[in-house]
N, C-alpha and C positions, 0 to 999 in steps of 0.2 A: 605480316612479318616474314613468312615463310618464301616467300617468292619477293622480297628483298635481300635478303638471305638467304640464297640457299642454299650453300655452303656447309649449313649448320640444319639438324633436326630440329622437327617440331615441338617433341619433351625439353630436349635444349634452349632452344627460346625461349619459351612458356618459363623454365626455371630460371633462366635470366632478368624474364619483366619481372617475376616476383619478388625477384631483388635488388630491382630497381634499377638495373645495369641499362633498360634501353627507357626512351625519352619521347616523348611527341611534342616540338613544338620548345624543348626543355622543361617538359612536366612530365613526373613520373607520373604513366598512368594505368587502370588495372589492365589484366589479359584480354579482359572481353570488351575494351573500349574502341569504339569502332570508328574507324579514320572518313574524311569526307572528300580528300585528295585537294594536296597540293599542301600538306603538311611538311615539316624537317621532323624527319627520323631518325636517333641516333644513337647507337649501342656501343657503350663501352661497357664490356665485358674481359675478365679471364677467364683462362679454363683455369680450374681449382681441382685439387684430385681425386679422384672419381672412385676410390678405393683405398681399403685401412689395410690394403693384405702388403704383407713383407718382404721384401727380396730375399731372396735363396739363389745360393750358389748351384745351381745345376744345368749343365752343360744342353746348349740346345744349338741342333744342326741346322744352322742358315743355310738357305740354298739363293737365295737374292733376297739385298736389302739398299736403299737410298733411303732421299727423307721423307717419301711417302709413303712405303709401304715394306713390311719383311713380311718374306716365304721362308717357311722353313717346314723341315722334314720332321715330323713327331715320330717317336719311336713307341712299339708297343708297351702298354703298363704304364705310360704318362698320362692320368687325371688334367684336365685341358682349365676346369674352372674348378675352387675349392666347392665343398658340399658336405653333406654329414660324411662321417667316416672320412675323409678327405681334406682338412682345415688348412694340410700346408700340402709342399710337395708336390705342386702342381704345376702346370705352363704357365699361369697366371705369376707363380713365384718366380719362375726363373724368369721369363717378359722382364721384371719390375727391376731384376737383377741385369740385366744384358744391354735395357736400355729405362733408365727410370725416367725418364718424361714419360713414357708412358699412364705413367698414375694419373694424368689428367685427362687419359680417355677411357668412354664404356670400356667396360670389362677387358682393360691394358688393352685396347685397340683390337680385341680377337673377334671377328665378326660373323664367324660361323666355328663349329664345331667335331670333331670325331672321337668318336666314341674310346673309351683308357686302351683297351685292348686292339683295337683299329692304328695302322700304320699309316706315315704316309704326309704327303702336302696337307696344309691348314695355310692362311691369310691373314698378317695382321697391319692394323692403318696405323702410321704413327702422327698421324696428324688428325681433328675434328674435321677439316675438311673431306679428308682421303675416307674414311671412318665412311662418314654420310654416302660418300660416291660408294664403297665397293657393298655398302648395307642395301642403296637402291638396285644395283645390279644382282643383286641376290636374287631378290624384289621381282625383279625386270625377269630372273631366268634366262640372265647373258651370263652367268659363271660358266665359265666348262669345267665339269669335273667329271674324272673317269678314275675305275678304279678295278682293281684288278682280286676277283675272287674264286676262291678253291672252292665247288659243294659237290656233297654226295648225289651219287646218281648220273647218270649217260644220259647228257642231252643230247636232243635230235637235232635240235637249232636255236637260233636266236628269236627276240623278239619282245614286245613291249606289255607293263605290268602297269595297269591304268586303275589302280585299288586307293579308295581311303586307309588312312592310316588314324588311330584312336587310343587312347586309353584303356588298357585289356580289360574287359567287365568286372572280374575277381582279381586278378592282381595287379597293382597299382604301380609296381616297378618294371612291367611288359605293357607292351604294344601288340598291337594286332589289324588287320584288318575288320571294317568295320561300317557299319551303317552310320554316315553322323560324320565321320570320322574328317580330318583336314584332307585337302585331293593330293595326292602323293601318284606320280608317275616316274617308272622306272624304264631305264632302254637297255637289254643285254644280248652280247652277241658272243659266239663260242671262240675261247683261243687258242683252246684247245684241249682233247679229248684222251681220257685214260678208261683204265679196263672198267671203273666203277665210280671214279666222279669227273666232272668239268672245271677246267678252270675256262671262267667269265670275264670279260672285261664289262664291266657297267656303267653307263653316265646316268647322273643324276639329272632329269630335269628340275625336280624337287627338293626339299633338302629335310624328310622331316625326323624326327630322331630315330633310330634303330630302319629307317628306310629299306636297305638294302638287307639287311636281316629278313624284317617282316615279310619285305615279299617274295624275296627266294625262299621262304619256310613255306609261304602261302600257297604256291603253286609246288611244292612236294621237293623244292632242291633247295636245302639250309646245308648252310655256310658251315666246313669242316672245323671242329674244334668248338664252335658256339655255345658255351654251356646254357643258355636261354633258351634258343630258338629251333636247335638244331635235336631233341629228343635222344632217345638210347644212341647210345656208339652205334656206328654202323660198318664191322667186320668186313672186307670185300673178300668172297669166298678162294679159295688156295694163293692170298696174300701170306709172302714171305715174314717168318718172322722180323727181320729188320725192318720191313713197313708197317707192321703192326706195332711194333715198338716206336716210330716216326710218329704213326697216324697219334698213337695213346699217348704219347710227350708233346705231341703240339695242342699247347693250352689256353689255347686266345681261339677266338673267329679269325679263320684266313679271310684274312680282307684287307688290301693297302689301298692309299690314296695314290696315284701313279702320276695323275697329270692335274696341272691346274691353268687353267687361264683367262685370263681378267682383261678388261678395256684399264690400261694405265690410268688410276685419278686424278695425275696430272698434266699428264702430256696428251690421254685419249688413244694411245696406240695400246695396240692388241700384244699383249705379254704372255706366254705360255712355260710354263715348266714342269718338268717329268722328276721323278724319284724313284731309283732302283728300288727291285725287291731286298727288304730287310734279309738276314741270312737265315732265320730259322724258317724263313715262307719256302725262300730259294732251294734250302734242305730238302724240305719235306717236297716240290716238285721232282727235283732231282733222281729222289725214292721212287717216285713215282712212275718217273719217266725209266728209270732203271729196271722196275720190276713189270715192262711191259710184254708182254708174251710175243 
C-alpha cells in the first residue's frame, strides 16, 4: 500500500484499512492480507481530525505560507505542543485558529519542534501530502537549519559535536550525552567573539530534543541564560554593571532559529528563509558588543 501511495504514511494507511476505507478487488480486507499482483486497489478515505485541542486566538508571525506549507517565526515563551502544565496556550491552539483545516493533520501539520524558550523558524504542512514529504526529509537530513547562539566562554574555533544524545540517568526532564543514546551530530562555527562568551551560528544535522543545549554544555560552552544546562551564573570579570544587569534579565537560552530551508513538497524546488534576531537577544549582543574593551 505504501508505495501505491505514497503520498500518505504508513500509520496512515494501516488506520485507514482498519476502517475499511481501502479495498482489494472490492473486498475489505485485513492489513496483513497479502496481494498476488494484478489486483484493483482502491482507497476511499477522508482525513478526519486528528486532534480535540481548541482554537485560540493568538497571534503568530507567518513568514511564508501557500496551500502546502507555513513558515512562521515562533517567539520565545510559546509551548509548540500542549503537555502537562501546558493544556492550552500553545502553537498547536493558535495553528487550529489561523487555519482550522489543519485539525485533520498530525499534530496541526507541525513536523518538527523547538524548544518554549527557543526563538525562531518552525515548519508546518497543511496538507497529508506535504506532512509525509517535509516528515521524510527530516528523515533524509535535507532540512537546513541554522541557528544562531550566545554561550559563555572564548572559543578558539569552530567545529563538529558527533555525541549520542539520551535520557539523563537521574533526571528524567534533562538530556545528556550518553552511551545508548540516539546519534545526534551538531556542526558550529564562530560569528563572533566577545571578552567572555561566543556567539555561534549552528546547523543541525540532527534534530534531537535539547540538541544544541546538550552539546554546547558537553564540550564546556552552554548556552547564556539556560537555566538547565548552562549551571551557576557565570559573572565575566570587570563587566559593567549594565551588562550584568543584561546578562541576569535574559531569562530564556539565547538560541534563535535563524534560517530554514526545505525541498518545496510540491513544486520540489529548494525554499529558504531567515528570521531576525528577536529584540531581547539583539539587546543583550548590543551590551555586549558595547562593553568591549
Amino acid at each position: 500500500m505504501s508505495s501505491l501511495f505514497p503520498d500518505y504514511s504508513r500509520s496512515r494507511l494501516q488506520e485507514w484499512i482498519r476502517c475499511g476505507a481501502a479495498t482489494v478487488d472490492g473486498v475489505v480486507v485485513p492489513a496483513k492480507h497479502k496481494v498476488l499482483g494484478g489486483e484493483h486497489i482502491a482507497l476511499r478515505a477522508e482525513a478526519d481530525p486528528s486532534t480535540r485541542i481548541e482554537a485560540q486566538d493568538i497571534p503568530v508571525q507567518v513568514v511564508y505560507e501557500d496551500e502546502a506549507v507555513l513558515i512562521l517565526d515562533k517567539p520565545a515563551g510559546l509551548v509548540v505542543h500542549p503537555a502537562a502544565g501546558h493544556q492550552d496556550g500553545t502553537l498547536q491552539n493558535a495553528l487550529l485558529n489561523h487555519a482550522p483545516a489543519l485539525a485533520t493533520i498530525p499534530r496541526c501539520g507541525i513536523v518538527h519542534r523547538i524548544d518554549k524558550d527557543t526563538s525562531g523558524l518552525l515548519m508546518v504542512a497543511k496538507t497529508l501530502e506535504s506532512h509525509k514529504q517535509l516528515v521524510d526529509q527530516l528523515q533524509s537530513r535535507s532540512v537546513n537549519r541554522e541557528y544562531l547562539a550566545l554561550v559563555h566562554g572564548a572559543m578558539t574555533g569552530g567545529g563538529t559535536i558527533d555525541e549520542p544524545i539520551g535520557r539523563h540517568s537521574t533526571d528524567r526532564k534533562r538530556f545528556a550525552v550518553r552511551v545508548g543514546g540516539k546519534p545526534a551530530i551538531t556542526h558550529y562555527r564562530i560569528a563572533d567573539r566577545f571578552v567572555a562568551h561566543t556567539l555561534v551560528a549552528v546547523k543541525l544535522e540532527t534534530g534531537r530534543t535539547h540538541q544544541i543545549r546538550v552539546h554546547m554544555s558537553h564540550i564546556h560552552y552552554p548556552l547564556v541564560g539556560d537555566p538547565v544546562y548552562s549551571g551557576r551564573p557565570r559573572i565575566p570579570a570587570g563587566a559593567s554593571q549594565k551588562l550584568l544587569d543584561t546578562l541576569r534579565n535574559f531569562r530564556r537560552q539565547a538560541l534563535h532559529a535563524t534560517s530554514l530551508g526545505i525541498l518545496h513538497p510540491t513544486s520540489g524546488i529548494y525554499m529558504e528563509w531567515q528570521a531576525p534576531l528577536p529584540g531581547d537577544f539583539k539587546m543583550l549582543l548590543d551590551e555586549l558588543r558595547s562593553s568591549q574593551p
